[in-house]
N, C-alpha and C positions, 0 to 999 in steps of 0.2 A: 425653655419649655420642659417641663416638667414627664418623666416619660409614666405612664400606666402603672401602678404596682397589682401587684398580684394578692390577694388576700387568702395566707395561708391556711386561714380558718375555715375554706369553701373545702379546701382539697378532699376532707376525709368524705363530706356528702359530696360530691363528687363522684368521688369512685363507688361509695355506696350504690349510688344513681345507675351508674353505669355498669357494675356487676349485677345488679338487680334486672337491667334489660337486656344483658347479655342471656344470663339464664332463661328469661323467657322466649326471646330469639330463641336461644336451643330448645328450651321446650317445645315450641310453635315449630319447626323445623324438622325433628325429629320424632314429633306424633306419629302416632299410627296412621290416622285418616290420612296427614300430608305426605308420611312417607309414601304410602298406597299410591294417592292421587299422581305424586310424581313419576313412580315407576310407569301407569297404565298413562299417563299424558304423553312419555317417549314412543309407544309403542304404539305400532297399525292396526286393526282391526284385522283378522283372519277370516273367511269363512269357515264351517266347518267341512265344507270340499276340499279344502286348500289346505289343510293342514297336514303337514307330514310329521314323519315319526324324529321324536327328540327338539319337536321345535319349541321353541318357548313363546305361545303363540296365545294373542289376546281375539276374545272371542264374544260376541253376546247372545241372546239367546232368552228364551222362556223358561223358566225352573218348573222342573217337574222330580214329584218323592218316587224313588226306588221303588217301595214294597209301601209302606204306608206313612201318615203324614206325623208330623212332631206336635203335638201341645204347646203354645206359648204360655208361660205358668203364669204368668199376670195377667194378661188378656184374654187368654182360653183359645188363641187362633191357632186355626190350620196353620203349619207350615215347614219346610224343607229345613231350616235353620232358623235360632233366636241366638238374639245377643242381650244381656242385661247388664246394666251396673246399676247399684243402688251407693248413694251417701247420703250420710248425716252430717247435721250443721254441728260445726264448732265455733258457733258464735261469730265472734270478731276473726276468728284464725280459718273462716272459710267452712268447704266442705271437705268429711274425711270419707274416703271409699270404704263402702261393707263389703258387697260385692262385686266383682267384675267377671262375670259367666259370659260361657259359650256355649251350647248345645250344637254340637253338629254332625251330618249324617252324608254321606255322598248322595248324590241327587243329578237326576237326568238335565243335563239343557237341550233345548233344542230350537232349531232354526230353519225355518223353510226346507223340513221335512227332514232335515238331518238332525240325527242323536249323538248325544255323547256324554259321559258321566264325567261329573266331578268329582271328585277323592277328597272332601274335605275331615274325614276320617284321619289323613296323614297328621302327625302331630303338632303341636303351637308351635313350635321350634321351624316349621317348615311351609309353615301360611301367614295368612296377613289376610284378615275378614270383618268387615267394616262394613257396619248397615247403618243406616238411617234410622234412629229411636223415633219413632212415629207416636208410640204411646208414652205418654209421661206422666205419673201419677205422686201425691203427698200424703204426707203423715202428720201430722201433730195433735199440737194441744186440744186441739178442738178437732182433731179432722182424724176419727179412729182407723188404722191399718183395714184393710176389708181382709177375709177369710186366705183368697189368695196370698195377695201381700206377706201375710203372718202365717202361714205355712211352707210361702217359699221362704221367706228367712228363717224358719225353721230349719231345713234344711241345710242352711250355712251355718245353721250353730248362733244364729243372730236373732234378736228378738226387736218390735218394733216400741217394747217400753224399756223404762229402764228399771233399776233397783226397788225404786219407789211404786213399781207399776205406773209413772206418768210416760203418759207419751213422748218419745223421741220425734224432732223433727227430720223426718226423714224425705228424699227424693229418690224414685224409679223409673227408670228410662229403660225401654224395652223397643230393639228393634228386630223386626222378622224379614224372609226369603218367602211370603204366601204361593201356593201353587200356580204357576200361570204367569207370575211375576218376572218382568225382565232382570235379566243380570250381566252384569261384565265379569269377566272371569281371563285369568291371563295364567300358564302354568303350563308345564313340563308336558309334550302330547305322549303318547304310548299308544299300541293297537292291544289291547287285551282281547284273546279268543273264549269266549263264552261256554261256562259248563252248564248253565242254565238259561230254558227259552225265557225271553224277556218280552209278553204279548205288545205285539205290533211292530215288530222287529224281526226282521226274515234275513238277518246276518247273522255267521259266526264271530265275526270279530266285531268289536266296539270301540272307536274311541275313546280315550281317556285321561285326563288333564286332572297332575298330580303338582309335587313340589318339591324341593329339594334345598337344603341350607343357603346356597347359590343362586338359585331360580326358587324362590319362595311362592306356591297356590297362592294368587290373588284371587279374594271375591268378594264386590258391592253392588248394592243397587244405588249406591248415591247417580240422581240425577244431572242433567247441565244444569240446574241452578245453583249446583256448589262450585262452578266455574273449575269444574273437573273435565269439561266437553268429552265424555265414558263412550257416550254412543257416536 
């Protein structure tokens, strides 16, 4: 009986094969949104009665603006926070990022009549903020950038033609925090006492959920159908 031989000629695609899905595993693994979703999956929901000082405590709540609301630069919405990235096609070799923006502002949540700000002011280094791109908008040959569009990549030093003035094929994902909007929120508590009244708030102290290298401000609206089960 003759036993199986091996054909040395598979090996190199082979490991090709298998480095190729390794890396994606780690991609897919180590994303933003999964790393996010698995930190706030370990973790219990809080009240914001319940929350004491240094907890690193997951909470949800309705977002409400500070002082006043942010412009989403693509869409024109109200809201507490936007996220955007914008790429263009490289053909056969996929999409390349122009942008990847944050805009972000601390913003009140609140819950069954309890306040408490969120610190997303703290720097990238110390959050992790993951919305849902709800708006998704293109560019190309036939499909001209609209005014927005080509004023916010202005802004980045980016433009939506190229050399030749032809159109770029471009794609923009834009996601927001709108006022009123639910959020999960998980992060460092603190009691900060107030130098300024804050109308409809008859406290000096206020809750506060920050972040820290360790304990990194988490904040999404991803719903249970990213089988994140948030709320």
């Amino acid at each position: 009986m003759k036993l199986l031989q091996f054909d040395s000629s598979l090996l190199g695609p082979i490991i090709f094969f298998s480095v190729f899905l390794l890396i994606i595993g780690i991609r897919y693994f180590f994303n933003k949104k999964n790393k996010l979703i698995r930190a706030l999956k370990k973790a219990k929901f809080t009240s914001l009665q319940s929350v004491k000082e240094n907890d690193y405590a997951k909470v949800s709540g309705n977002a409400k603006f500070v002082t006043e609301a942010l412009i989403a630069p693509l869409s024109g919405r109200e809201c507490v926070l936007y996220q955007i990235k914008v790429e263009r096609s490289r053909g056969k070799n996929g999409w390349e990022t122009m942008v990847d923006d944050i805009r972000a502002q601390d913003f009140f949540i609140e819950h069954n009549g309890e306040m408490a700000i969120v610190k997303t002011s703290v720097g990238g280094s110390l959050r992790n903020i993951f919305l849902e791109k709800d708006q998704k908008m293109k560019s190309g040959s036939f499909n001209d950038a609209n005014h927005r569009l080509v004023a916010y990549l202005k802004t980045h030093g980016e433009k939506s033609t190229n050399w030749l003035g032809l159109n770029r094929t471009i794609r923009y994902h834009e996601g927001i925090i709108e006022p009123n909007e639910k959020v999960t929120v998980m992060g460092v508590a603190q009691w900060k006492v107030l130098k300024d009244v804050i109308p409809g708030f008859n406290y000096s102290k206020i809750l506060t959920f920050t972040g820290s290298k360790k304990q990194r401000l988490l904040v999404t609206d991803l719903k249970e159908k990213s089988g994140a089960k948030l709320w």
